[in-house]
C-alpha positions, 0 to 999 in steps of 0.5 A: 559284318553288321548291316549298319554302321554303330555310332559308338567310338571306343575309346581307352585309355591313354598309357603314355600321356605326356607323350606327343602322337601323331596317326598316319593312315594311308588308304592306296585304293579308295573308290567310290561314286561321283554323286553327280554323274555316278561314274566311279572316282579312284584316289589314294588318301593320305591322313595324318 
């Protein structure tokens, strides 16, 4: 795993171009730290 995260976005083309998409990613266990009192915070995300 790389020590740094690239900048980079690959991109490909699309096979399907008139179709219509939509993406849903779901995330049950995201964890991170409050940047105020560094305590862990806990969520679930829901993108689409």
């Amino acid at each position: 795993m790389p020590s740094q995260a690239s900048k980079q976005l690959e991109t490909f083309p699309n096979p399907n171009p008139d179709r219509d998409y939509e993406i849903k990613f779901d995330c049950p266990e995201f964890t991170c730290l409050c940047p105020k009192t560094g305590q862990p915070d806990f969520a679930t995300l829901h993108i689409s």
